[in-house]
N, C-alpha and C positions, 0 to 999 in steps of 0.2 A: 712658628709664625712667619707669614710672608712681610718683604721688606719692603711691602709695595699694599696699596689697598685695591682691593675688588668691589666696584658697586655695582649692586643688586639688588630689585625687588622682587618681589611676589607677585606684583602686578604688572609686571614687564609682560606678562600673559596679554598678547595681542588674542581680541575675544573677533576671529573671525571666520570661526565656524571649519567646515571639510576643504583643506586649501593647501596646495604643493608646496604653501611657508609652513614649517613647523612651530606653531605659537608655541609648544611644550617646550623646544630646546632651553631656553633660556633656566627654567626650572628643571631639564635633564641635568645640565653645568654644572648647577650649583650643587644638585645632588651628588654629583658624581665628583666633584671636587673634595668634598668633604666626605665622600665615602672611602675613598683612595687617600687620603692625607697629608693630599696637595694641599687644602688649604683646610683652615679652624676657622669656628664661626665669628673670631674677634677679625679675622681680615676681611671681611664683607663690613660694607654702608653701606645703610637704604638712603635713594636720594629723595630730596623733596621736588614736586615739580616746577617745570620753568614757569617761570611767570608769565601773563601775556607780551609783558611791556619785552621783556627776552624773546620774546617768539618774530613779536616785529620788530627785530633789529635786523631780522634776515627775511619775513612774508608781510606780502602786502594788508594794509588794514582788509580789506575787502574779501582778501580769502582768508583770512584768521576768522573774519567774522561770519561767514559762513560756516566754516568747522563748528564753530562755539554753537551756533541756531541752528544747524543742522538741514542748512539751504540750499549744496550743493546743486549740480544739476546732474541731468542722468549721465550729461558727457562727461561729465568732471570725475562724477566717481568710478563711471569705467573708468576712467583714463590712469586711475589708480588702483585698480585692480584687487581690490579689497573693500569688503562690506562696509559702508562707514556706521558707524553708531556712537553716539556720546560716550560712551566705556572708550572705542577705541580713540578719541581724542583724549582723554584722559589718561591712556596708554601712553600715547605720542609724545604729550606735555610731561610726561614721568621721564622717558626715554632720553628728552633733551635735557631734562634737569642732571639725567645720569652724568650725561657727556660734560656736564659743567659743571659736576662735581670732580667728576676725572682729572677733566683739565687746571681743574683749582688743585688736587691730589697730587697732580705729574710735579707741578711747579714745588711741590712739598719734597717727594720722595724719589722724582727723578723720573717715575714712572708709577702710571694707575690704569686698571683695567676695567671698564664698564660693560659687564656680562648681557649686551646688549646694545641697540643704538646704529650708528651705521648707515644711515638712512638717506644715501647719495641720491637719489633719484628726485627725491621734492625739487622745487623750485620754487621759485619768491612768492607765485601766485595761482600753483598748482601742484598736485602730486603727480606721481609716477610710481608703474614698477611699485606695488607694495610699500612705497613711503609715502607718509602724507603730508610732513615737516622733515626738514633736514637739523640733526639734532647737531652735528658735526661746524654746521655752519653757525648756529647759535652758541655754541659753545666757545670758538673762537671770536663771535663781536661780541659776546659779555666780558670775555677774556679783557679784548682791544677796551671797550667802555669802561672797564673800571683801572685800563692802565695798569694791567699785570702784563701783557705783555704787548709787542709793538706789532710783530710779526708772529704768521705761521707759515708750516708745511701740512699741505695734507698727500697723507702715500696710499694711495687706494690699490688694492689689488685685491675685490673683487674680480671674479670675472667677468663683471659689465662694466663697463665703462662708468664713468659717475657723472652723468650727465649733468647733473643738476647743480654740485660744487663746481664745476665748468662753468656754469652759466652765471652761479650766484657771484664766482670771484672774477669774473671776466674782466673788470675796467678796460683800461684802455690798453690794447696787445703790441708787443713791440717783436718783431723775430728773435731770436736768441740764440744760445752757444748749441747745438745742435749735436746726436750724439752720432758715434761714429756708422755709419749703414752696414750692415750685417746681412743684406742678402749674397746668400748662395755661401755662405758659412755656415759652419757645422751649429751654430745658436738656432738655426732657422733663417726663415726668410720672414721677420717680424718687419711692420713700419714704423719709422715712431716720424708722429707731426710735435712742430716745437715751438711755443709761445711762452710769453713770461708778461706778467701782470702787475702792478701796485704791492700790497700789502701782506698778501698769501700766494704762497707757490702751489699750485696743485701739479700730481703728480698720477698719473693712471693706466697702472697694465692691465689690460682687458681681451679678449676675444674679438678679432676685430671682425665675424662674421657672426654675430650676438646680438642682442638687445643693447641699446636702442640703434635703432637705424638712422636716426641722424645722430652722430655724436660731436657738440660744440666742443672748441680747444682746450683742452686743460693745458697748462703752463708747459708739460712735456705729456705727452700721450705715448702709449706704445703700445702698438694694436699686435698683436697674436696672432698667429697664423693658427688653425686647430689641430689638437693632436701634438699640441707643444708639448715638452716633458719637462723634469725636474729640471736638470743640469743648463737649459738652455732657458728658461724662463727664470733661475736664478743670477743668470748672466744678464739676462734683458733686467733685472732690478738692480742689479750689482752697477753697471755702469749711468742706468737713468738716478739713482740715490746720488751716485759719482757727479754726476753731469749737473743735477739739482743743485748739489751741494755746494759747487764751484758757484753759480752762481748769485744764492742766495743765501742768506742768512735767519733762518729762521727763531723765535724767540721759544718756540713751540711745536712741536713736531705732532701731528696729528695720521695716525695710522686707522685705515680699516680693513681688518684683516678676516676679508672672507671668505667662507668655506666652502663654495663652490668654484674653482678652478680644479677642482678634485677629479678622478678619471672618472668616476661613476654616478656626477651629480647630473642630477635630471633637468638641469637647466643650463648647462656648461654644454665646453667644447672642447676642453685642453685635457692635458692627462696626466697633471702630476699624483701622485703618491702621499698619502698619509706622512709619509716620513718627509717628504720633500715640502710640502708645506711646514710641517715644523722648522724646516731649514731655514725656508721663508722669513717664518718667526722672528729664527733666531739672528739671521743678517741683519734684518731690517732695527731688531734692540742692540747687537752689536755697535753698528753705525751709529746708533744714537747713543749708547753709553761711550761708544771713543770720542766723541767728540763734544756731549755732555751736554746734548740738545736735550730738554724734558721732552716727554713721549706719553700724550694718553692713545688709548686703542678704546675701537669699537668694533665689532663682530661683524654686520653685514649679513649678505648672504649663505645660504647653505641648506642643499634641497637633494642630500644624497639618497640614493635610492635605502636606503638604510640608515636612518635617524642614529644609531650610534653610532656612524661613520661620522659625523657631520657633529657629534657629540666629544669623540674623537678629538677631534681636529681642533677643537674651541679649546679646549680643556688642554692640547698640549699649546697653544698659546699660553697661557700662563703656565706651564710648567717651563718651557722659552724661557718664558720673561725669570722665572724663578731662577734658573742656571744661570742664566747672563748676568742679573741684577743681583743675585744671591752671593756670584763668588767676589775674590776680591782683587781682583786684576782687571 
């Protein structure tokens, strides 16, 4: 048995028809975790979904209530890039209840994995980018609302930028401790822009020639130059985690650990390796077990030209989290 829980449903199945997101993955995961005997079916919870009253702690009345009546306009739901349908808000509202089972989970066991979720792109009063709700961000104001905890971090490392936690943590920006510049070092020639906010530190390495084209400040940014590899984009997280950490203190540490920075995703641009992501992984629980931050994870993206690549990669996330959180050092 794992020493950590995984939640997951059945109906994490985003129902949006022939689409470069893989709605199946979340249901390849589970299969494949329990096939391999990573994990037994007593470490999976199904969550319940969020409530509305959770939903607007972080979306404006006005666009919750359009998801619910199904009001949208045609710009809006391009804008999010997936079919909308009452199923798939009911999807959504499952998604974030995952993330705030998680994070009720982390606070338990130190760490909890939601085989889904992820969903940087929303915004208070819009979607984006295949998210309609940001489950990540609700997750942490039910957190703050019920006084479990004071503060978070969130560490994104999809490879887009997480626009939308940017914008939703935004308050009021003040410059900050800034990390050291790395161009024309053997890391690459990556950027990173550096703010620091209120109440949540957001944290974002991304592709800085990617989706989205505008990207607002997250609390430290570190934009990617393309065709970055393992060893040098573990350095670009190794000293932004570093540089974070100094700064802030968080009560909560919230990771989303996406599957496209991969060399062969079809929506990427960098080149790390199957292996080099689970390194990824395994830094980013390191950090948090040595210093004994609780840590839930959400999955994100992942759009490999090969579904179980992208299967893969999710699935040694918790086998990570198993070896770091399993031994006892």
């Amino acid at each position: 048995m794992l020493p950590f829980k995984l939640i997951y449903s059945h109906d994490y199945y985003l129902p949006i028809g022939s689409h470069v997101f893989p709605a199946a993955k979340y249901r390849l995961v589970h299969e494949h975790l329990l096939a391999t005997d990573v994990a037994e079916p007593a470490d999976f919870l199904a969550p319940l979904p969020a409530s509305d009253q959770d939903i607007l702690l972080v979306h404006k009345p006005e666009y919750v209530q359009k998801l619910k009546t199904g009001t949208l306009s045609a710009r809006e739901e391009m804008e999010m890039e997936i079919p909308y349908s009452r199923d798939l808000v009911r999807a959504f509202w499952l998604a974030a209840g995952g993330s705030i089972l998680a994070a009720q989970q982390a606070l338990k066991d130190r760490i909890a994995i939601n085989i889904g979720g992820g969903f940087h792109h929303a915004f208070p009063d819009h979607g984006e980018g295949f998210c309609m709700i940001h489950d990540v961000a609700v997750a942490i104001r039910r957190m703050q609302r019920d006084d479990q905890i004071r503060t978070a971090m969130t560490v994104d490392c999809d490879v887009h930028q997480g626009n939308g936690t940017a914008a939703i943590f935004a308050g009021t920006r003040t410059p900050s401790d800034p990390l050291p510049s790395r161009s024309g070092s053997p890391l690459g020639s990556g950027k990173l822009r550096n703010a620091h906010a209120g109440d949540v530190f957001t944290i974002s390495l991304h592709q800085h020639n990617n989706y989205p084209l505008y990207k607002p400040l997250s609390s430290i940014d570190v934009d990617l130059p393309d065709g970055i590899g393992d060893d040098a984009y573990l350095a670009w997280l190794d000293n932004a985690l570093s540089s974070g950490l100094r700064q802030f203190e968080p009560d909560l540490l919230c990771y989303v650990a996406g599957a496209d920075p991969y060399s062969e995703d079809q929506l990427g641009g960098l080149a790390l390796t199957i292996e080099g992501l689970k390194r990824r992984d395994e830094l980013v629980f390191r950090v948090a077990r040595a210093r004994d931050i609780p840590i839930m994870v959400t999955y994100a993206g992942g759009y490999a030209q090969r579904v179980e690549d992208t299967v893969t990669i999710h699935c040694n996330t918790v086998i990570a989290a198993k070896e770091i959180f399993g031994s006892k050092c």
